[in-house]
Backbone as CSV, one residue per row, in Angstrom:
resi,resn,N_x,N_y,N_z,CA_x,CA_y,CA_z,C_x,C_y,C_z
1,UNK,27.059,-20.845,-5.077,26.612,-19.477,-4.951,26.945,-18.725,-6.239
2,UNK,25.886,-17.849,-6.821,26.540,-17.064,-8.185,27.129,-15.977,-8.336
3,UNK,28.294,-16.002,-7.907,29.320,-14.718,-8.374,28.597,-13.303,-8.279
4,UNK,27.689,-13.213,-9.276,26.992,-12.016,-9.474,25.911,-11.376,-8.453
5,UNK,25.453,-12.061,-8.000,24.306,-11.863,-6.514,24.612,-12.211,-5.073
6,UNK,25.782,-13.131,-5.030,26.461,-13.119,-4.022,26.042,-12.749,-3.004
7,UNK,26.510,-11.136,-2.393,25.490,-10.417,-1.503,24.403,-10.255,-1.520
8,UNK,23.161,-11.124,-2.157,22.107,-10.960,-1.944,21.275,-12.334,-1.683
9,UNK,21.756,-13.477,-2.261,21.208,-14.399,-2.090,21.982,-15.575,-2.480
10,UNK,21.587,-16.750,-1.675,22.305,-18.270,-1.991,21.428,-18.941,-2.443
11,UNK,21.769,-19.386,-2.946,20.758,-21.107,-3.512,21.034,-22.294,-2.956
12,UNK,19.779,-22.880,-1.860,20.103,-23.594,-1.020,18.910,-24.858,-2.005
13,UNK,19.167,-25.505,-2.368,18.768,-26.972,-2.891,17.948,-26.211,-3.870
14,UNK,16.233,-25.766,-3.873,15.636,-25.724,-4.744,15.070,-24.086,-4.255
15,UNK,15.648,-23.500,-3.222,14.906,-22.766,-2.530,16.006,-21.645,-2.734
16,UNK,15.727,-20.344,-2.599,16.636,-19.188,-2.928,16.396,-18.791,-1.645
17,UNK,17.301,-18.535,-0.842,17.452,-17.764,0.374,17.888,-16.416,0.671
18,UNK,17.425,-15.196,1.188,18.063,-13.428,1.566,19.471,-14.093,2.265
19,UNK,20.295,-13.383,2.032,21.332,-13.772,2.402,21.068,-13.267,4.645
20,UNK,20.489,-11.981,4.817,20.374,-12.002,6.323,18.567,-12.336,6.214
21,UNK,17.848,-12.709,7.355,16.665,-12.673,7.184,15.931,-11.370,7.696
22,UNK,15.118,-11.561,6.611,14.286,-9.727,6.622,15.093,-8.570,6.432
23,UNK,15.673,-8.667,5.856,16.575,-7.790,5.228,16.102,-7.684,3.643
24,UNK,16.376,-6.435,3.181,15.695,-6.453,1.831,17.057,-6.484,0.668
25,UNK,17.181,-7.042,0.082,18.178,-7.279,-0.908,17.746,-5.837,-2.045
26,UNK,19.236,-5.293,-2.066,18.614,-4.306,-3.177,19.931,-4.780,-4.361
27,UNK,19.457,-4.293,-5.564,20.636,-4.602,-6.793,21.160,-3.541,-7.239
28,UNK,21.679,-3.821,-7.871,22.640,-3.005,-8.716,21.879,-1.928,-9.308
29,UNK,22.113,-0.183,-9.516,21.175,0.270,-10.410,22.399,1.475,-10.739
30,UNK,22.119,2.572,-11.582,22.859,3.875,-11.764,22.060,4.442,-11.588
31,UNK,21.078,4.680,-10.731,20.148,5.947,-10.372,21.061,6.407,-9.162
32,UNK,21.159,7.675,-9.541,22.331,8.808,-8.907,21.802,8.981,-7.741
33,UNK,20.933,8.056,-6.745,20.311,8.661,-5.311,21.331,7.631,-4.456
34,UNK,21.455,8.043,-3.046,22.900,7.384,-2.581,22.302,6.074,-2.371
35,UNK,22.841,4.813,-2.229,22.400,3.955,-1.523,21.775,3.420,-0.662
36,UNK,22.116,4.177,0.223,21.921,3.852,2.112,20.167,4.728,1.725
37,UNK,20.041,5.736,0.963,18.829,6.310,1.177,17.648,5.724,-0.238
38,UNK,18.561,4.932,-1.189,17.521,4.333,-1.641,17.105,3.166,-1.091
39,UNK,17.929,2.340,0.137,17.785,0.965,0.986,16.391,1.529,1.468
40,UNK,16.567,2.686,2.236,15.519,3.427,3.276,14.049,3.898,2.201
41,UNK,14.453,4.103,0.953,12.910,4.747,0.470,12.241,3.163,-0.077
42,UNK,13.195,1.837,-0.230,12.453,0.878,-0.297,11.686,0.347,0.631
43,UNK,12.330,0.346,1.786,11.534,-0.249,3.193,9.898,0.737,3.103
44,UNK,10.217,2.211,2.959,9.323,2.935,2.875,8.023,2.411,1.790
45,UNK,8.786,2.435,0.439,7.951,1.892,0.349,6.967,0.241,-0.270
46,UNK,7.967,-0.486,0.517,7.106,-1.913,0.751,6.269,-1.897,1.800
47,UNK,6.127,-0.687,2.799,5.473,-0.960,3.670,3.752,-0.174,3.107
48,UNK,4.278,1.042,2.659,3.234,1.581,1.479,2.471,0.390,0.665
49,UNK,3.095,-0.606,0.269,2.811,-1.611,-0.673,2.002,-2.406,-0.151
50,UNK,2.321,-2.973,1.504,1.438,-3.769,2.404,-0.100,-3.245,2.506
51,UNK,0.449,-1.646,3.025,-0.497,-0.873,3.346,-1.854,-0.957,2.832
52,UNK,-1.175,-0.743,0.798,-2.477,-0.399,0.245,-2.998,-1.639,-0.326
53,UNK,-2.312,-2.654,-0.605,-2.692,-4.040,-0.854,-3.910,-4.473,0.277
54,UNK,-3.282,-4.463,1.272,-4.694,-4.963,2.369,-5.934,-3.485,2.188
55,UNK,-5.531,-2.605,1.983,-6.817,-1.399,1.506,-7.397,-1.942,0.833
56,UNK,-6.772,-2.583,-0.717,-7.250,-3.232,-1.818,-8.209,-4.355,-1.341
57,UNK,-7.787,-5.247,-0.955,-8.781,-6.502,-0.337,-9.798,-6.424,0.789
58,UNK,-9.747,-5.135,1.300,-10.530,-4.413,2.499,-11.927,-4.176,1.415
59,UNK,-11.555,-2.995,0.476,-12.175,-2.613,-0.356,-13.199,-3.680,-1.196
60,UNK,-12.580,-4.756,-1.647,-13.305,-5.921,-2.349,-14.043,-6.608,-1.462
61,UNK,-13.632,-6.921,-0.125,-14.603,-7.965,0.949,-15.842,-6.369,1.227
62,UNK,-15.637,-5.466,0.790,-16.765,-4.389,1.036,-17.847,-4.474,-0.476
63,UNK,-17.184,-4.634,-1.412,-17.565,-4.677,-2.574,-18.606,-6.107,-2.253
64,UNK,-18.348,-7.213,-2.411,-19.119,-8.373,-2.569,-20.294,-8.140,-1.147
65,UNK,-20.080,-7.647,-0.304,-20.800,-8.137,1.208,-21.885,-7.201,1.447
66,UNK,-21.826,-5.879,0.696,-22.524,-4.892,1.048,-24.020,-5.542,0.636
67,UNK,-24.857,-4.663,1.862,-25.939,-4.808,1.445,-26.618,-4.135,1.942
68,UNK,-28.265,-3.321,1.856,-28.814,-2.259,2.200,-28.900,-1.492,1.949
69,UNK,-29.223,-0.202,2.086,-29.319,0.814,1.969,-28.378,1.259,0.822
70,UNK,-28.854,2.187,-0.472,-27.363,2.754,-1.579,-26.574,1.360,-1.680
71,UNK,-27.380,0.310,-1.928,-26.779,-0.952,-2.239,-25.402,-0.800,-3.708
72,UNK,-26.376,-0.603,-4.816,-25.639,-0.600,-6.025,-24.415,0.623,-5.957
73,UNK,-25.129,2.038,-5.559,-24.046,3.252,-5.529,-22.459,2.668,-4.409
74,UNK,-22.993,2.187,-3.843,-21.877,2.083,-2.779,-20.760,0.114,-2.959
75,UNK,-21.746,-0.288,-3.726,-21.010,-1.397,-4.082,-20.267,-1.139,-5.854
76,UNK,-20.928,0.024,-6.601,-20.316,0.280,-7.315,-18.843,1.124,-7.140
77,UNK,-18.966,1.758,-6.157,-17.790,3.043,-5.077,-16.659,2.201,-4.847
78,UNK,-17.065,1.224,-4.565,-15.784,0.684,-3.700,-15.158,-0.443,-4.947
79,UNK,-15.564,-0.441,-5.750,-14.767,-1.411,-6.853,-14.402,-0.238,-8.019
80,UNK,-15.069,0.701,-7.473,-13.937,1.739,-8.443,-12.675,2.346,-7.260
81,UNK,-13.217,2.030,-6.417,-11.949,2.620,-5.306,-11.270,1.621,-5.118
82,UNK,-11.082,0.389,-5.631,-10.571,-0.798,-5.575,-9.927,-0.897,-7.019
83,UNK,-9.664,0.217,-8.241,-9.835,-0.071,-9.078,-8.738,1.268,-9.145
84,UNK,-8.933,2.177,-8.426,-7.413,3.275,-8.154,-6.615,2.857,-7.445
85,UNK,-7.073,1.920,-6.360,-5.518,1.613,-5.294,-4.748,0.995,-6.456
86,UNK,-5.398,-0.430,-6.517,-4.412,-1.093,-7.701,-3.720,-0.356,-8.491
87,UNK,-4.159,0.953,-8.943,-3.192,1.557,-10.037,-2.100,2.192,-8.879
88,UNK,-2.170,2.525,-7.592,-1.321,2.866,-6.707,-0.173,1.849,-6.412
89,UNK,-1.175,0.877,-6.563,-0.011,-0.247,-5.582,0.821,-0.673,-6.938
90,UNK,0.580,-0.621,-8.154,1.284,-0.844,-9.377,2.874,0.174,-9.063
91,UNK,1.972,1.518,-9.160,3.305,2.437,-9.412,4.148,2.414,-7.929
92,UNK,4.179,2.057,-7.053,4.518,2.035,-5.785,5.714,0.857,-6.025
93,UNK,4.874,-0.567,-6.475,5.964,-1.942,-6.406,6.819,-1.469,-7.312
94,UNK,6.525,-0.908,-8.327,7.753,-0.029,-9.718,8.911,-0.122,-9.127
95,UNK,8.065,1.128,-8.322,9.586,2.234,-8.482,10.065,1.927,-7.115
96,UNK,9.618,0.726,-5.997,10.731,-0.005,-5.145,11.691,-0.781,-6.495
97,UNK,11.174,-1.446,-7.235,12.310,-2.146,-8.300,13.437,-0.961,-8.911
98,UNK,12.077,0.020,-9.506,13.378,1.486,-10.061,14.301,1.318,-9.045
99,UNK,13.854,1.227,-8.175,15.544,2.224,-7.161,16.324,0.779,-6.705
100,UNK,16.439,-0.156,-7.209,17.013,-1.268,-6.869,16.852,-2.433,-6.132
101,UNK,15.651,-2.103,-5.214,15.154,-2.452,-4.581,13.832,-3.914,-4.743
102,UNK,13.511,-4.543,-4.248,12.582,-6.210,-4.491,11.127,-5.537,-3.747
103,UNK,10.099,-5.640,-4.722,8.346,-5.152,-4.224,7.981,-6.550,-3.807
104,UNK,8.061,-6.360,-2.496,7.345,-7.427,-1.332,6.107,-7.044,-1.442
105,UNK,5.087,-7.962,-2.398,3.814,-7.774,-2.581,2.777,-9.272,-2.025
106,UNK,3.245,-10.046,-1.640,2.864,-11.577,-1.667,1.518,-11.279,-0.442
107,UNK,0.505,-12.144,-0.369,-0.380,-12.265,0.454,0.139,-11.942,1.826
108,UNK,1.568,-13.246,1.885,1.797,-13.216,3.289,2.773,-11.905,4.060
109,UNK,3.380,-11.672,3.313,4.131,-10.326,3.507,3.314,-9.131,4.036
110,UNK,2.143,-8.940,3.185,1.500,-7.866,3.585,0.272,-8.060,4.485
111,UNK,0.004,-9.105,4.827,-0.910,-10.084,6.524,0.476,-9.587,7.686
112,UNK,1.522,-9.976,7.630,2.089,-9.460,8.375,3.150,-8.251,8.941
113,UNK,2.300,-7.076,7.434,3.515,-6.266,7.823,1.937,-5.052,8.061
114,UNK,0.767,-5.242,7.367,-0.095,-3.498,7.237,-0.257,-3.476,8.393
115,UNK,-0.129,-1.977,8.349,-0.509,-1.101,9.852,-2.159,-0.772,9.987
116,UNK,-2.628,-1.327,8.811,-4.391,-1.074,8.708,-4.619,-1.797,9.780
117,UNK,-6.194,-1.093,10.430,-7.137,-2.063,11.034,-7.501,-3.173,10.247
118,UNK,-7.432,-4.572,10.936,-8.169,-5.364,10.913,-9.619,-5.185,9.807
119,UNK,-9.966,-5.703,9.175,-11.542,-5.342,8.706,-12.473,-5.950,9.244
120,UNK,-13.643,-5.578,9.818,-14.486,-6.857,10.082,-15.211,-7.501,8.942
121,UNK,-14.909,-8.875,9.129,-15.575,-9.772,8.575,-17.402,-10.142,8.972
122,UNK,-17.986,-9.486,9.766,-19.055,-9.986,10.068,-19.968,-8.780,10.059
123,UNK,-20.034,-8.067,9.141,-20.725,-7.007,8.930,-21.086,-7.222,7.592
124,UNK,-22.051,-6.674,7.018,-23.098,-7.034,5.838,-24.038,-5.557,5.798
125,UNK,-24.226,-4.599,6.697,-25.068,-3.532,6.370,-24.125,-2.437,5.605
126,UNK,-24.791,-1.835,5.156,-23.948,-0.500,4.313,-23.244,0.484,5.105
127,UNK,-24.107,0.883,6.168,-23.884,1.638,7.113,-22.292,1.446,7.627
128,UNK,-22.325,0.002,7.985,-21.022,-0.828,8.760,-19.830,-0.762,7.888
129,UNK,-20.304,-1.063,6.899,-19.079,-0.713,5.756,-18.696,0.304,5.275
130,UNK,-19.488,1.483,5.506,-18.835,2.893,5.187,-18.002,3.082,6.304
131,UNK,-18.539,2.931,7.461,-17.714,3.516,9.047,-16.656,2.392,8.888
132,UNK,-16.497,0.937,8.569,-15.050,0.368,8.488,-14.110,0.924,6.968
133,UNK,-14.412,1.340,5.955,-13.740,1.475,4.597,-13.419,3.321,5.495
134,UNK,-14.090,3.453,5.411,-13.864,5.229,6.398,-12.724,5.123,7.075
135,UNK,-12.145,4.370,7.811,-11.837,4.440,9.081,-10.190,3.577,8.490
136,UNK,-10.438,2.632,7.319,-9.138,2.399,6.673,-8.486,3.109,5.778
137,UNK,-9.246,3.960,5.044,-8.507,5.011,3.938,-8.285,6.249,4.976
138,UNK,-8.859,6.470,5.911,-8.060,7.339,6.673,-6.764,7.356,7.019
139,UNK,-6.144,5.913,8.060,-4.945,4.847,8.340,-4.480,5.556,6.796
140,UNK,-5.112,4.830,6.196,-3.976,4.542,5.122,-3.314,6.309,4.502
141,UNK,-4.337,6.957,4.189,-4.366,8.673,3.617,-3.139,9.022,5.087
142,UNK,-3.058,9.010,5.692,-2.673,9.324,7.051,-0.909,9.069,6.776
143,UNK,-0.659,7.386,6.598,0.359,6.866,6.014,1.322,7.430,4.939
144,UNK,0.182,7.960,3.862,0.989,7.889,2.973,1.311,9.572,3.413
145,UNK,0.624,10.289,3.623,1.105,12.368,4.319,2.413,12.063,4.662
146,UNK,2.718,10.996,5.660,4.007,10.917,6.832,4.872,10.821,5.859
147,UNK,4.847,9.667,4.248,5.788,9.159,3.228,6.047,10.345,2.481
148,UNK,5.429,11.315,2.443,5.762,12.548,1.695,6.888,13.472,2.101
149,UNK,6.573,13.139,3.790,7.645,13.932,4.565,9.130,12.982,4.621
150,UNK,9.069,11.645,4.478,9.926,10.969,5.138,10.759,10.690,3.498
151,UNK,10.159,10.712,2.663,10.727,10.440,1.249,11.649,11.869,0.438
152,UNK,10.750,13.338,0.970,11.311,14.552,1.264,12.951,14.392,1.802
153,UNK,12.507,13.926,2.989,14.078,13.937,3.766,14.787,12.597,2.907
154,UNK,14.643,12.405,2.233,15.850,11.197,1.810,16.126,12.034,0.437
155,UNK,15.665,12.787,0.047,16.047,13.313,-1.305,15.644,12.922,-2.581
156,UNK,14.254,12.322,-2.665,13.995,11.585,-3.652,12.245,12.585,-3.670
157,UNK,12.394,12.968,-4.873,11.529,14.278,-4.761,10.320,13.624,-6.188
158,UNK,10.792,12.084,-6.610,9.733,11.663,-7.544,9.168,10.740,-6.811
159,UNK,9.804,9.929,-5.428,8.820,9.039,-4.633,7.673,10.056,-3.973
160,UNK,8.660,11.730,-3.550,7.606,11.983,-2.436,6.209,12.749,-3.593
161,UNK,6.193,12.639,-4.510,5.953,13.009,-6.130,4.545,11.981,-5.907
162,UNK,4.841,10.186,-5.703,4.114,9.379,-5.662,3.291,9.278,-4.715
163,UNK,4.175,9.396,-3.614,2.736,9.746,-2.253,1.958,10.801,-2.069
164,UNK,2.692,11.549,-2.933,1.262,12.873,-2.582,0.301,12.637,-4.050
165,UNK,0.611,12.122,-5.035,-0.656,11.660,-5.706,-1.448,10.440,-5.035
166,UNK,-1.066,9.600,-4.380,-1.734,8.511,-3.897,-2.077,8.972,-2.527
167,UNK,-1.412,10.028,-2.001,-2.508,10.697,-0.662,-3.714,11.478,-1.140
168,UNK,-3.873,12.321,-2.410,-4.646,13.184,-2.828,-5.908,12.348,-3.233
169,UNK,-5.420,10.938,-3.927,-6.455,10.211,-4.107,-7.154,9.262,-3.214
170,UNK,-6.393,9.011,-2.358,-7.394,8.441,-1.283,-8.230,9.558,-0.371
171,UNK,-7.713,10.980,-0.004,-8.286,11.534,0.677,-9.479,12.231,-0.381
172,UNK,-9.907,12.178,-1.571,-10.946,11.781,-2.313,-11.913,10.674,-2.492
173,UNK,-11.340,10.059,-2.525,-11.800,8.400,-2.084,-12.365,8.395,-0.577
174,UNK,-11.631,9.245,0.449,-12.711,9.220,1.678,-13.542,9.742,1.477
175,UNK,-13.535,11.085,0.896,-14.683,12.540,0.648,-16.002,11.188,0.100
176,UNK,-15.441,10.186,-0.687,-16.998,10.229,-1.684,-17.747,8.815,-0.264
177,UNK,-16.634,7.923,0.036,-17.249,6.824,1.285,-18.015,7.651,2.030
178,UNK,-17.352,9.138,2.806,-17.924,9.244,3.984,-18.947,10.153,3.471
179,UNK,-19.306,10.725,2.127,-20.571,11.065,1.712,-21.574,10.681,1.741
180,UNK,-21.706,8.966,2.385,-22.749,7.739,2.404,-23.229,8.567,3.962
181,UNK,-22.416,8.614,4.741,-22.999,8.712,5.852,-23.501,10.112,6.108
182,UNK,-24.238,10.161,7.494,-24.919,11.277,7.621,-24.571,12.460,8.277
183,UNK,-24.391,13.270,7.289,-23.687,14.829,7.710,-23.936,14.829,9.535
184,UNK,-22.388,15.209,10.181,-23.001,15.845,11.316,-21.676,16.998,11.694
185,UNK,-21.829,17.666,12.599,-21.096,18.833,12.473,-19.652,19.143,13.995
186,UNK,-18.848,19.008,13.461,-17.461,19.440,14.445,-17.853,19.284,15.692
């Protein structure tokens, strides 16, 4: 075991093991925010990280599949809206590392942690793909409002800094999806 990481991990033959399972190992840092509440703004946000990662791949299986109607406008939309999350989910995995904390970004991590709907896979009209991409940047815009409040209460006033730019931009990112569909009224 190495002296220095000790509490965070063993080395078991070729394989590195969390010392508890599902527990998030955080390291060493001098950022003056207490511990116990930078443990809590990491969980926060790896789950942010799941979140918008499966947005991201939501977004691309919309990108390749679309077809119909505002073919090009709407397959061009969503690979530029596939083209801001990524810059989200960049600054998000950061600054879980800034605060000491490990960005659980892997395929399988975020299959089993997003709170997104499901996407359907068996849809191909435009129509279908605005009302499913609609209906996930909502989830997600929705998500990140709550991280503004919950990052607020921990005292970290440059995470809740990050979710309200990455809420402002997805709830733009809905404005232009649900512009595809057809105005109807309250």
């Amino acid at each position: 075991m190495d002296t220095q990481s000790s509490t965070l991990t063993e080395k078991t033959g070729d394989k590195t093991v969390f010392a508890k399972e599902g527990e998030i190992p955080m390291l060493v840092t001098q950022n003056d925010l207490p511990a116990e509440n930078r443990k809590k703004l990491v969980e926060v946000l790896n789950q942010s990280l799941a979140d918008l990662k499966d947005l991201q791949t939501q977004l691309k299986q919309a990108h390749w599949n679309v077809k119909g109607q505002g073919f090009i406008a709407l397959h061009e939309l969503f690979d530029e809206i596939n083209g801001e999350v990524i810059g989200h989910i960049d600054t998000i995995a950061e600054r879980a590392v800034q605060l000491g904390g490990i960005a659980l970004g892997t395929a399988r991590v975020v299959a089993s942690r997003s709170q997104l709907p499901e996407y359907p896979l068996n849809i191909s009209e435009s129509a279908d793909h605005v009302d499913a991409l609609s209906h996930a940047i909502a989830v997600a815009a929705k998500a990140m409002r709550q991280n503004i409040a919950k990052t607020g209460d921990l005292g970290d006033a440059d995470t809740e800094d990050i979710f309200t730019e990455v809420s402002r931009g997805l709830d733009k990112n809905l404005w232009f999806v649900e512009a595809h569909k057809a105005p109807r009224r309250a």
